[in-house]
PyMOL Python script that loads the backbone (N, CA, C, O; Angstrom):
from pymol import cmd

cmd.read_pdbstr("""\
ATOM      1  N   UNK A   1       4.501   7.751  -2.492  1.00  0.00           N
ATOM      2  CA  UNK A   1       3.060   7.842  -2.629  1.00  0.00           C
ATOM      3  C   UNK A   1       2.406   6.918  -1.602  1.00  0.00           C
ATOM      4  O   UNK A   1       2.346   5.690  -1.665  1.00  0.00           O
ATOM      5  N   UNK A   2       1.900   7.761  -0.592  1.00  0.00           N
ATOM      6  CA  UNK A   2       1.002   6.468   0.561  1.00  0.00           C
ATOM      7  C   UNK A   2      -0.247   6.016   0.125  1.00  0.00           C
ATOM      8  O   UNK A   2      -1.162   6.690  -0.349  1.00  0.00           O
ATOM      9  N   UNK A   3      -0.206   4.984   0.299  1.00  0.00           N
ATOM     10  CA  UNK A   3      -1.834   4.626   0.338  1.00  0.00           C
ATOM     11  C   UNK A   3      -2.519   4.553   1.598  1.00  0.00           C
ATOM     12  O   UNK A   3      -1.976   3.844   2.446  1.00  0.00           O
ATOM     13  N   UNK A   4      -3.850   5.269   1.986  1.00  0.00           N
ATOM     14  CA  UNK A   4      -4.390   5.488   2.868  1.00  0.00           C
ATOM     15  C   UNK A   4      -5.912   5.098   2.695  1.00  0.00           C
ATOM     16  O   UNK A   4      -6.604   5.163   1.680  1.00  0.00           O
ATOM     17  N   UNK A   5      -6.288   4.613   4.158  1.00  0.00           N
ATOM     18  CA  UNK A   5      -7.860   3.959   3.846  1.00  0.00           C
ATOM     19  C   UNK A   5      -8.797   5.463   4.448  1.00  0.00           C
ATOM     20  O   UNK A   5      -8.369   6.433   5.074  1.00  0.00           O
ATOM     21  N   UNK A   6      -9.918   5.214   4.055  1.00  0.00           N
ATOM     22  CA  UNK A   6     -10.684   5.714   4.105  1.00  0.00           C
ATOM     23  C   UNK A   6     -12.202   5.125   4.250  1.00  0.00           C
ATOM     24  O   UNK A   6     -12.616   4.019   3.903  1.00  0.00           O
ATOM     25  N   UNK A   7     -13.190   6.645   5.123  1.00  0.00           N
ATOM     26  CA  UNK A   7     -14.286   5.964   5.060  1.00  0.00           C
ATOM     27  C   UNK A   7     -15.653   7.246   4.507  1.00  0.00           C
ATOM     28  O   UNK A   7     -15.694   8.448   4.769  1.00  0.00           O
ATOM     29  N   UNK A   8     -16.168   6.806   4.078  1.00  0.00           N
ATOM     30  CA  UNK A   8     -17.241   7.494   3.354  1.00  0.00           C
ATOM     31  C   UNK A   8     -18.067   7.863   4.284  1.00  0.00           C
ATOM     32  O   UNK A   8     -18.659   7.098   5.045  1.00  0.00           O
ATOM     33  N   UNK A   9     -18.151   9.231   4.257  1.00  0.00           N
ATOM     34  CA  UNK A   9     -19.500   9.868   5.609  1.00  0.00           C
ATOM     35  C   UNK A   9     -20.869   9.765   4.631  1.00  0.00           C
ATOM     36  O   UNK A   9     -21.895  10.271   5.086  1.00  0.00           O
ATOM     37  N   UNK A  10     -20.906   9.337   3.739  1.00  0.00           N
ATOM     38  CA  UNK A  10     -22.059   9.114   3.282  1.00  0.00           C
ATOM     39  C   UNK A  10     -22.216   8.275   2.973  1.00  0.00           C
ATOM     40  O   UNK A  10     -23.362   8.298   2.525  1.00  0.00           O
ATOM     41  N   UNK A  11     -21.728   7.146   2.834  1.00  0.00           N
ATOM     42  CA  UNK A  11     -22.510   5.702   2.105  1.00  0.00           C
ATOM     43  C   UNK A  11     -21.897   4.516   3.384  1.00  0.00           C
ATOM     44  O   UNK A  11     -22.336   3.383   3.578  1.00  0.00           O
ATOM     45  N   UNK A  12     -20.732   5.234   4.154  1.00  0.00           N
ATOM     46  CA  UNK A  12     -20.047   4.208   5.054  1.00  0.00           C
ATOM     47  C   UNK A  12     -19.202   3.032   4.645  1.00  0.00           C
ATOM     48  O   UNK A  12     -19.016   1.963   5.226  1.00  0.00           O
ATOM     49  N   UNK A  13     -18.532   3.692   2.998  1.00  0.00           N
ATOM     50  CA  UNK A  13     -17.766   2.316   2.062  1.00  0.00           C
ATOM     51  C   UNK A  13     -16.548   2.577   2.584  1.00  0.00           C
ATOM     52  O   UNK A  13     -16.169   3.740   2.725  1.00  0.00           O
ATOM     53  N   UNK A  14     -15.637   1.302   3.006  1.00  0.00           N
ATOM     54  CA  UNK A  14     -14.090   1.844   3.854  1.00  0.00           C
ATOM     55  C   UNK A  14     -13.779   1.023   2.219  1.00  0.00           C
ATOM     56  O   UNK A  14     -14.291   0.103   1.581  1.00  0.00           O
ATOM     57  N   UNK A  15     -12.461   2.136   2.020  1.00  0.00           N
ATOM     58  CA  UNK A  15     -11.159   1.878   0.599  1.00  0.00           C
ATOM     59  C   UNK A  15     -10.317   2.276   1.064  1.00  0.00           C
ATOM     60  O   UNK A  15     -10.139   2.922   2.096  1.00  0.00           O
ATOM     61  N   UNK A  16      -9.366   1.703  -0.111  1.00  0.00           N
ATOM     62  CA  UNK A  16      -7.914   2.324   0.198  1.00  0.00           C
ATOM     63  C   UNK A  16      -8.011   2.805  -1.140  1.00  0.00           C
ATOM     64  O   UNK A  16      -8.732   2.373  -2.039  1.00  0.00           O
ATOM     65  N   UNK A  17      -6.719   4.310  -1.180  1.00  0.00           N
ATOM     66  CA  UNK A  17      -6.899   4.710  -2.190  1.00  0.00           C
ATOM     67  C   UNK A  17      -4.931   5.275  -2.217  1.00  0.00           C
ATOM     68  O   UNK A  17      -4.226   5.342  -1.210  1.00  0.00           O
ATOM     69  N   UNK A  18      -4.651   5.473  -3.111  1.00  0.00           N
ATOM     70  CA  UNK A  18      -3.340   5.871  -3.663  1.00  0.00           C
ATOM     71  C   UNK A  18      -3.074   7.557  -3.484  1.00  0.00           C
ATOM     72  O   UNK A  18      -3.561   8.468  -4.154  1.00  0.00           O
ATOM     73  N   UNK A  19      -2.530   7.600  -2.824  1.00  0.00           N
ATOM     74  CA  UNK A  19      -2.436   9.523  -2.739  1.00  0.00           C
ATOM     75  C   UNK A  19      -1.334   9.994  -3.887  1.00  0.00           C
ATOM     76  O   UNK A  19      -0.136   9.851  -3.642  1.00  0.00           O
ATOM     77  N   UNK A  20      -1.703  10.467  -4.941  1.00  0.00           N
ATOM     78  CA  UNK A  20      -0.749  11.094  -5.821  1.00  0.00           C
ATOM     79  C   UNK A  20      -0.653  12.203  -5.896  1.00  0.00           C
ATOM     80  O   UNK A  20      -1.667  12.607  -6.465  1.00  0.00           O
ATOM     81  N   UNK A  21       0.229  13.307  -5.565  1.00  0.00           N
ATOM     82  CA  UNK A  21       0.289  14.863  -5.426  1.00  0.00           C
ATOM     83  C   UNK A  21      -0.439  15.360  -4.780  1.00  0.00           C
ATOM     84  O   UNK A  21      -0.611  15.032  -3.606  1.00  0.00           O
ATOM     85  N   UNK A  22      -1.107  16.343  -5.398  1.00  0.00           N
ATOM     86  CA  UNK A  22      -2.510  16.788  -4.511  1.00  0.00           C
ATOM     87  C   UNK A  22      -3.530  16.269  -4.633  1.00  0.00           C
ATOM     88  O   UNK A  22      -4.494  16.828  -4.110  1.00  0.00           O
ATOM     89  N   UNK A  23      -3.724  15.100  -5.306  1.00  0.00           N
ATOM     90  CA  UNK A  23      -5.042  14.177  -5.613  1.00  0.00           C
ATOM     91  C   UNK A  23      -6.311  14.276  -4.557  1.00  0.00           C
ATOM     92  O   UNK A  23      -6.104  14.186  -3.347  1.00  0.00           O
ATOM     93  N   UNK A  24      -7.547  14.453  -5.058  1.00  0.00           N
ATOM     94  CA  UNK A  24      -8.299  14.432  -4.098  1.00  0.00           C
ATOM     95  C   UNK A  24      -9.035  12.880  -4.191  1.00  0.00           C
ATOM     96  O   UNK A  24      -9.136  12.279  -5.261  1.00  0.00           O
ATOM     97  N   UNK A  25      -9.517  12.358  -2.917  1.00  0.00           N
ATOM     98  CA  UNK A  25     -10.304  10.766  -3.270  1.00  0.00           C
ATOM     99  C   UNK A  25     -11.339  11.236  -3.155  1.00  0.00           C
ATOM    100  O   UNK A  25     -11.659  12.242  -2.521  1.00  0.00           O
ATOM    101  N   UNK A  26     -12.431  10.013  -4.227  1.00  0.00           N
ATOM    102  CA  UNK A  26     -13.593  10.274  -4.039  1.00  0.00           C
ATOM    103  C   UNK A  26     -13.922   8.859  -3.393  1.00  0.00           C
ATOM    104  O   UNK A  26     -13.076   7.993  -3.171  1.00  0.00           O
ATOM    105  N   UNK A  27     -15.220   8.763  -3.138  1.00  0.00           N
ATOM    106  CA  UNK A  27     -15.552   6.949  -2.938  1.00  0.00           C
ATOM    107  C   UNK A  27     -16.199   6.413  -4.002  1.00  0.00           C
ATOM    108  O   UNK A  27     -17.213   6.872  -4.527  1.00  0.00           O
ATOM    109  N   UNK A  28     -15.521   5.301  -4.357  1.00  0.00           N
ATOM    110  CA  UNK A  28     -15.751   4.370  -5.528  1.00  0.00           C
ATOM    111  C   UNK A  28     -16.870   3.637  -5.290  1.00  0.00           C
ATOM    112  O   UNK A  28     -16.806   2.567  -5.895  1.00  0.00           O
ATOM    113  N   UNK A  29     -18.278   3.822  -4.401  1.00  0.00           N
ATOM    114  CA  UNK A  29     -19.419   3.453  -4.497  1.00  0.00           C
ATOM    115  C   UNK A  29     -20.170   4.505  -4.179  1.00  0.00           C
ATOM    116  O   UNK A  29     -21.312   4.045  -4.170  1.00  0.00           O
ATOM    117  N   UNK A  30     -20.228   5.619  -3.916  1.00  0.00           N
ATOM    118  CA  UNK A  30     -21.604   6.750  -4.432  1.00  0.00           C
ATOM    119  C   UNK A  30     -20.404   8.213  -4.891  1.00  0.00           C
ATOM    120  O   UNK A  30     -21.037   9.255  -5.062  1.00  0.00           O
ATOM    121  N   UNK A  31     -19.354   8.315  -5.024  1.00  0.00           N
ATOM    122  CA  UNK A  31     -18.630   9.487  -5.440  1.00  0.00           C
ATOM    123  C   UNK A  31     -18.749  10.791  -4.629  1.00  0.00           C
ATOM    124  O   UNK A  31     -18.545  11.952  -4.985  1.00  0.00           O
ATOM    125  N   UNK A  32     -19.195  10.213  -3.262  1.00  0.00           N
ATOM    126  CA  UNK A  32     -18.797  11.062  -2.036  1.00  0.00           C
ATOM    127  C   UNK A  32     -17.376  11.855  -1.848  1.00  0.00           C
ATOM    128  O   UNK A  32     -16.263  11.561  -2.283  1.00  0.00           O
ATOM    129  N   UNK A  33     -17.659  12.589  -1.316  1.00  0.00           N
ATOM    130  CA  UNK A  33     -16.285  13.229  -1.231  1.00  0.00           C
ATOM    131  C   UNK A  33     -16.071  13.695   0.605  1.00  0.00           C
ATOM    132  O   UNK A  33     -15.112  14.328   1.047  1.00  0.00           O
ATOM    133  N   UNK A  34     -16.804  13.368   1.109  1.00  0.00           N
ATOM    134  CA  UNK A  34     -16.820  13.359   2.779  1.00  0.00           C
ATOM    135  C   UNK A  34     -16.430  12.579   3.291  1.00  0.00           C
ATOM    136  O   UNK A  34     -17.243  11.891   3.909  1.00  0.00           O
ATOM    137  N   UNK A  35     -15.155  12.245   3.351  1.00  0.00           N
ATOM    138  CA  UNK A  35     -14.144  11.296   3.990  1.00  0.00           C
ATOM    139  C   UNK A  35     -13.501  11.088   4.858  1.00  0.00           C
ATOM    140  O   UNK A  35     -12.826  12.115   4.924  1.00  0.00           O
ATOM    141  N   UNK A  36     -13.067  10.208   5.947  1.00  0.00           N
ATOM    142  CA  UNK A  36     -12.710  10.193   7.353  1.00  0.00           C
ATOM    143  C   UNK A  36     -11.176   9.164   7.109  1.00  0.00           C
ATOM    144  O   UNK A  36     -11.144   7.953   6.891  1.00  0.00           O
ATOM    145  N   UNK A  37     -10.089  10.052   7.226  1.00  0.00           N
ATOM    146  CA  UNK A  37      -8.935   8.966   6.841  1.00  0.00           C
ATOM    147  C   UNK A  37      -9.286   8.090   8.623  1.00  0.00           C
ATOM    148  O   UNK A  37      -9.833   8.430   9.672  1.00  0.00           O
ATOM    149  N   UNK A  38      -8.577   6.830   8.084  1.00  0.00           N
ATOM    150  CA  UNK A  38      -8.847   5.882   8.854  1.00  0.00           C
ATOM    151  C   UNK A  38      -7.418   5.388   9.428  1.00  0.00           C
ATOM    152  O   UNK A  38      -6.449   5.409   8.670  1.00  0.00           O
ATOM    153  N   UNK A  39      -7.276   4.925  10.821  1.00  0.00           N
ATOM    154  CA  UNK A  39      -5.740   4.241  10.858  1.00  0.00           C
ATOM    155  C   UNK A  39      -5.682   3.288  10.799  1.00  0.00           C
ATOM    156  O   UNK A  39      -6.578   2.522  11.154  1.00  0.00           O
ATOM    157  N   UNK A  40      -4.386   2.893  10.233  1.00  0.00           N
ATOM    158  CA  UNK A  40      -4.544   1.448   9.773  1.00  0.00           C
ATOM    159  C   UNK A  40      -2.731   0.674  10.109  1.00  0.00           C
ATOM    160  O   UNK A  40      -1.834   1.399  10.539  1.00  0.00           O
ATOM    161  N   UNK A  41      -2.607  -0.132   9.953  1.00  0.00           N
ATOM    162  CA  UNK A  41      -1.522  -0.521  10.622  1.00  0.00           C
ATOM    163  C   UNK A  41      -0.333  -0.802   9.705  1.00  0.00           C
ATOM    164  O   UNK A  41      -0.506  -1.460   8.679  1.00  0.00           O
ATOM    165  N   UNK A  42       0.475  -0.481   9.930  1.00  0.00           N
ATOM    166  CA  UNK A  42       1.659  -0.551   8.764  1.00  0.00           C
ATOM    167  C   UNK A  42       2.118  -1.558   8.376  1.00  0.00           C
ATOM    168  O   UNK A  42       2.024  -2.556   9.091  1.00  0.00           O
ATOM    169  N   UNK A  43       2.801  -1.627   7.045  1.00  0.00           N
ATOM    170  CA  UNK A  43       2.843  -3.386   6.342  1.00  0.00           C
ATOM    171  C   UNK A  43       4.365  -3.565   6.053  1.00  0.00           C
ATOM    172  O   UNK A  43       4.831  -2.528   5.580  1.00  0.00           O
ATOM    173  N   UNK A  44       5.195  -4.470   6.180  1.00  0.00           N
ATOM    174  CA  UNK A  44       6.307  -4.257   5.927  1.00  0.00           C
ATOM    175  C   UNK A  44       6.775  -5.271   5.738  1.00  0.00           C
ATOM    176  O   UNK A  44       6.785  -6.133   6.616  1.00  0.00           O
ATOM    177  N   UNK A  45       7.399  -5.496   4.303  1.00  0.00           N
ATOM    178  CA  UNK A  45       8.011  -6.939   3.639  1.00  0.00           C
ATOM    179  C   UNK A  45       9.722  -7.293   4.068  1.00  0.00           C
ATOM    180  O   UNK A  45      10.680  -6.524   4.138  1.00  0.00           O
ATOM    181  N   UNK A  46       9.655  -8.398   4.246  1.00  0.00           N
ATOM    182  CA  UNK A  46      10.972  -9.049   4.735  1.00  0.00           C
ATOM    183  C   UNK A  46      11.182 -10.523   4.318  1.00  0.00           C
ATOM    184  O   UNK A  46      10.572 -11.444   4.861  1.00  0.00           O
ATOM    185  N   UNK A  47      12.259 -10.728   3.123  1.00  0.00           N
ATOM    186  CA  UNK A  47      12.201 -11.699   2.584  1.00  0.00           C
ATOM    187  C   UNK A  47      13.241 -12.808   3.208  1.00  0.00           C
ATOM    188  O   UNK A  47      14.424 -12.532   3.008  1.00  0.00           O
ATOM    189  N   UNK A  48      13.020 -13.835   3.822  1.00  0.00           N
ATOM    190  CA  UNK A  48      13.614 -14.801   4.822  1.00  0.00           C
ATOM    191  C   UNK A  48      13.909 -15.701   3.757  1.00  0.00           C
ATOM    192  O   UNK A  48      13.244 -15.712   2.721  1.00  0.00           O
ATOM    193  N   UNK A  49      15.374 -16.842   4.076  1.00  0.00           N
ATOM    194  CA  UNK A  49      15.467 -18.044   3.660  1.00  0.00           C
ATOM    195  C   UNK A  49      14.738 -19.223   3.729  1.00  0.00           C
ATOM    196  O   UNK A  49      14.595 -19.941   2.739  1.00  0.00           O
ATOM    197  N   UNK A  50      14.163 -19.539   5.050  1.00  0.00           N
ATOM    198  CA  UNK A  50      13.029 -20.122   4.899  1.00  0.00           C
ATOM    199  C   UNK A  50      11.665 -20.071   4.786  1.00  0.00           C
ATOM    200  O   UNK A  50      10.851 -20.971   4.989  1.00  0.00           O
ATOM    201  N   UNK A  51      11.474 -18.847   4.418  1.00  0.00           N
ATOM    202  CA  UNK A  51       9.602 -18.524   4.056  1.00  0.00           C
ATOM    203  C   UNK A  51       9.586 -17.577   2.941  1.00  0.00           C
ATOM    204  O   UNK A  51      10.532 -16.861   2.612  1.00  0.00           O
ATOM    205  N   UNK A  52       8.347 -17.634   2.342  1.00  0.00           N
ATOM    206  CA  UNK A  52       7.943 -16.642   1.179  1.00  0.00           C
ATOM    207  C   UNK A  52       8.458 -15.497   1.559  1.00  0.00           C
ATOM    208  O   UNK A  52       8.823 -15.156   2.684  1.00  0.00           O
ATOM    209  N   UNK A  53       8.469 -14.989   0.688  1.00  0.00           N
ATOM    210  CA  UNK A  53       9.255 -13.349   0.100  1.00  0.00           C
ATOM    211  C   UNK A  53       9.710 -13.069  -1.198  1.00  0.00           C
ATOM    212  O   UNK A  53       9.692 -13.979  -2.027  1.00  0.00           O
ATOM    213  N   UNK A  54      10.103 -11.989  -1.493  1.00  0.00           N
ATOM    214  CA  UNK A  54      10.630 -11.365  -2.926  1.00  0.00           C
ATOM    215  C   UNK A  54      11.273 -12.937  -3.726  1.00  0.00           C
ATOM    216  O   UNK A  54      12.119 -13.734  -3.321  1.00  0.00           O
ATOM    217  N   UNK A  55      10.609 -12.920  -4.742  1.00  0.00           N
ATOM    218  CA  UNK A  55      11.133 -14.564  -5.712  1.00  0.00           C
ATOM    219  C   UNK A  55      12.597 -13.951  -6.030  1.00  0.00           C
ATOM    220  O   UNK A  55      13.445 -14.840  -5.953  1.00  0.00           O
ATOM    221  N   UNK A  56      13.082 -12.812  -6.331  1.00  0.00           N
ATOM    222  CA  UNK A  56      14.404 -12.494  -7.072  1.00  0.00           C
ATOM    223  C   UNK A  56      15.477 -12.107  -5.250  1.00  0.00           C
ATOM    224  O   UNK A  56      16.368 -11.273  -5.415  1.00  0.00           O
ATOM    225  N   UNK A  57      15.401 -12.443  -4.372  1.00  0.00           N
ATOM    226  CA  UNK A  57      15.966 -12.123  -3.490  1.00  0.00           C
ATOM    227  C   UNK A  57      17.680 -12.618  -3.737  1.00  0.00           C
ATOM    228  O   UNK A  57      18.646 -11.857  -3.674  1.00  0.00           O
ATOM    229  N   UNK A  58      17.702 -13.540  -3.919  1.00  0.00           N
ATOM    230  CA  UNK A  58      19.236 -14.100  -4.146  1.00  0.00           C
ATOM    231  C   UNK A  58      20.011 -13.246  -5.165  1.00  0.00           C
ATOM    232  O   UNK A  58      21.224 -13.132  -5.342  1.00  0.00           O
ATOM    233  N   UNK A  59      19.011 -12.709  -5.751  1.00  0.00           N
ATOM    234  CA  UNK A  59      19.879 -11.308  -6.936  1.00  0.00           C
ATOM    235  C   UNK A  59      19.905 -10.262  -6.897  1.00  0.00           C
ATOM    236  O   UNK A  59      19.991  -9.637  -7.954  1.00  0.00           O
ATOM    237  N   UNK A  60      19.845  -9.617  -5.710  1.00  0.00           N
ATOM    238  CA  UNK A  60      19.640  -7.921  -5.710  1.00  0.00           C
ATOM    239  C   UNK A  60      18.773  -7.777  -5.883  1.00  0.00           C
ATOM    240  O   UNK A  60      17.966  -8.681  -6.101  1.00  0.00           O
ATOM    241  N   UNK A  61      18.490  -6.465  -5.871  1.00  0.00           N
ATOM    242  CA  UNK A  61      17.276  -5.898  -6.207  1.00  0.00           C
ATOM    243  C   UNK A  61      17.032  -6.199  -7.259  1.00  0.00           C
ATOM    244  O   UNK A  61      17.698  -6.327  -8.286  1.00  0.00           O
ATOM    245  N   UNK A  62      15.134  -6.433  -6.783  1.00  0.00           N
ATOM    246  CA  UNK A  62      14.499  -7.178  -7.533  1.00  0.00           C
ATOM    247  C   UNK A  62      12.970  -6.292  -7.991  1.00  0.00           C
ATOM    248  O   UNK A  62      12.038  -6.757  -8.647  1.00  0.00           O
ATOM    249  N   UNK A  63      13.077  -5.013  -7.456  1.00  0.00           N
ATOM    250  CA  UNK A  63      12.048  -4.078  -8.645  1.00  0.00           C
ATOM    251  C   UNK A  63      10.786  -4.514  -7.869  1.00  0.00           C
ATOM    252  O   UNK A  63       9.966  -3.607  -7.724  1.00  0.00           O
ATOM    253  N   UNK A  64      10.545  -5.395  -7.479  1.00  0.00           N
ATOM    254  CA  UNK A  64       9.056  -5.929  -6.932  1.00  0.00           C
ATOM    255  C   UNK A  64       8.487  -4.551  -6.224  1.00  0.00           C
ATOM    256  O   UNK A  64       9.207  -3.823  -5.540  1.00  0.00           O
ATOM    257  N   UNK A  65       7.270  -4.328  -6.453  1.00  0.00           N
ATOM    258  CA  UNK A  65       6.466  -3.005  -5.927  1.00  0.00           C
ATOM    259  C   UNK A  65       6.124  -2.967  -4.394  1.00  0.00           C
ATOM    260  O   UNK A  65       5.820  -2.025  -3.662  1.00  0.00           O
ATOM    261  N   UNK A  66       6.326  -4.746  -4.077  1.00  0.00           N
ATOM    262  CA  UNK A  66       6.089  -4.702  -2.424  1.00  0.00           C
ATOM    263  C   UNK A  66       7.269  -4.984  -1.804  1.00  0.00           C
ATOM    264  O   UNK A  66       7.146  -5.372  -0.642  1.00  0.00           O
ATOM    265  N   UNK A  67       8.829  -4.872  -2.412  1.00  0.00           N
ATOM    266  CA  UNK A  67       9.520  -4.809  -1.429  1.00  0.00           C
ATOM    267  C   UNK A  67       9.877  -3.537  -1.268  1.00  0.00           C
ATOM    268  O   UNK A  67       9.290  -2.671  -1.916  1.00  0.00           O
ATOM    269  N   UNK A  68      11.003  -3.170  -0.287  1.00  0.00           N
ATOM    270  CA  UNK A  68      11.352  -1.922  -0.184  1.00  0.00           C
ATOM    271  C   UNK A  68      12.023  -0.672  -1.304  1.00  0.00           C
ATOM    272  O   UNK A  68      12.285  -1.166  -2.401  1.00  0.00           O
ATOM    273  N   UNK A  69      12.304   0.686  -1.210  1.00  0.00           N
ATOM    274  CA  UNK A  69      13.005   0.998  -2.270  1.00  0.00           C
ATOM    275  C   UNK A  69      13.849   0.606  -2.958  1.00  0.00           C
ATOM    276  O   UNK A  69      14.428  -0.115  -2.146  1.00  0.00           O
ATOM    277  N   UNK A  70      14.517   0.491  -4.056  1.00  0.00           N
ATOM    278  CA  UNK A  70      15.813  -0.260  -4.051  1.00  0.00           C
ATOM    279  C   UNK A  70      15.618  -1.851  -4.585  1.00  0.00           C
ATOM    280  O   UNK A  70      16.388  -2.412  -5.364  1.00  0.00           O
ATOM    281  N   UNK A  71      14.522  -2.390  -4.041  1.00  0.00           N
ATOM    282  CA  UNK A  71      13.715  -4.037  -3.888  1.00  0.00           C
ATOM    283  C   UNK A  71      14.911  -4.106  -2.672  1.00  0.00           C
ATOM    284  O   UNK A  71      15.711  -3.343  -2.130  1.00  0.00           O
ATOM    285  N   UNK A  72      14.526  -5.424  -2.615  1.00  0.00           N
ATOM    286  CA  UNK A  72      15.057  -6.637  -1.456  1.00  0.00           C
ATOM    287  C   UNK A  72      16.675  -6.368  -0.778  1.00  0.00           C
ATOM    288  O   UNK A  72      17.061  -6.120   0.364  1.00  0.00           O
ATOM    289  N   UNK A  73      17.303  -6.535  -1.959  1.00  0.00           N
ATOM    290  CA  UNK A  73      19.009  -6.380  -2.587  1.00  0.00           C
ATOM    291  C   UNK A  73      19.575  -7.765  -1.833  1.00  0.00           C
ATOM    292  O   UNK A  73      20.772  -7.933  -1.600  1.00  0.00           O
ATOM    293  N   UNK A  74      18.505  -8.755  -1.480  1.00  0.00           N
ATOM    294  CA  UNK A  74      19.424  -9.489  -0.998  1.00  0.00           C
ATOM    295  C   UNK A  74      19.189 -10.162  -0.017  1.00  0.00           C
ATOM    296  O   UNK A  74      19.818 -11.134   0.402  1.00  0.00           O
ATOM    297  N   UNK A  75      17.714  -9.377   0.640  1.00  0.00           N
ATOM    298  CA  UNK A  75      17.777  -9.628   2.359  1.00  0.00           C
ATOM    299  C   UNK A  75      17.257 -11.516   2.343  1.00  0.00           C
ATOM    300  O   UNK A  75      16.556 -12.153   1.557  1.00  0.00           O
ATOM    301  N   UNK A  76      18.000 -11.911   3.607  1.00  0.00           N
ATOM    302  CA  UNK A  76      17.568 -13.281   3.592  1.00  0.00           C
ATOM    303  C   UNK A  76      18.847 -14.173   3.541  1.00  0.00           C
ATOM    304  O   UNK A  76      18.744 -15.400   3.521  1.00  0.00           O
TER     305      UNK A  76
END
""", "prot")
cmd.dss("prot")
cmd.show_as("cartoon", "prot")
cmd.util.cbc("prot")
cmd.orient("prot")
């Protein structure tokens, strides 16, 4: 499920919104439906020994929603 930003041709509100199936977005400040997907730059978690990352890394996968499928399994 990607999440993709968006921008409102009518009110000009930029969101991000969750794409589920065929879901359509509306905008969560006037319920526009004239929308301009937006690009945006890709995010990608990597949990290191010496810096923040996944708290369960030393144990496998660790389920966390921002690491990868699978979680972490380890990385670091």
């Amino acid at each position: 499920m990607p999440i993709y930003e968006y921008q409102c041709g009518d009110c000009g509100e930029r969101f991000e919104y969750l794409v589920r199936g065929e879901d359509k977005p509306e905008c969560p400040a006037c319920g526009g439906r004239k929308l301009d997907k937006q690009i945006s730059a890709a995010s990608t978690h990597i949990a290191t020994a010496r810096g923040p990352g996944c708290p369960a890394r030393d144990f496998g996968a660790c389920g966390e929603s921002r690491c990868p499928p699978g979680g972490c399994g380890g990385i670091g």
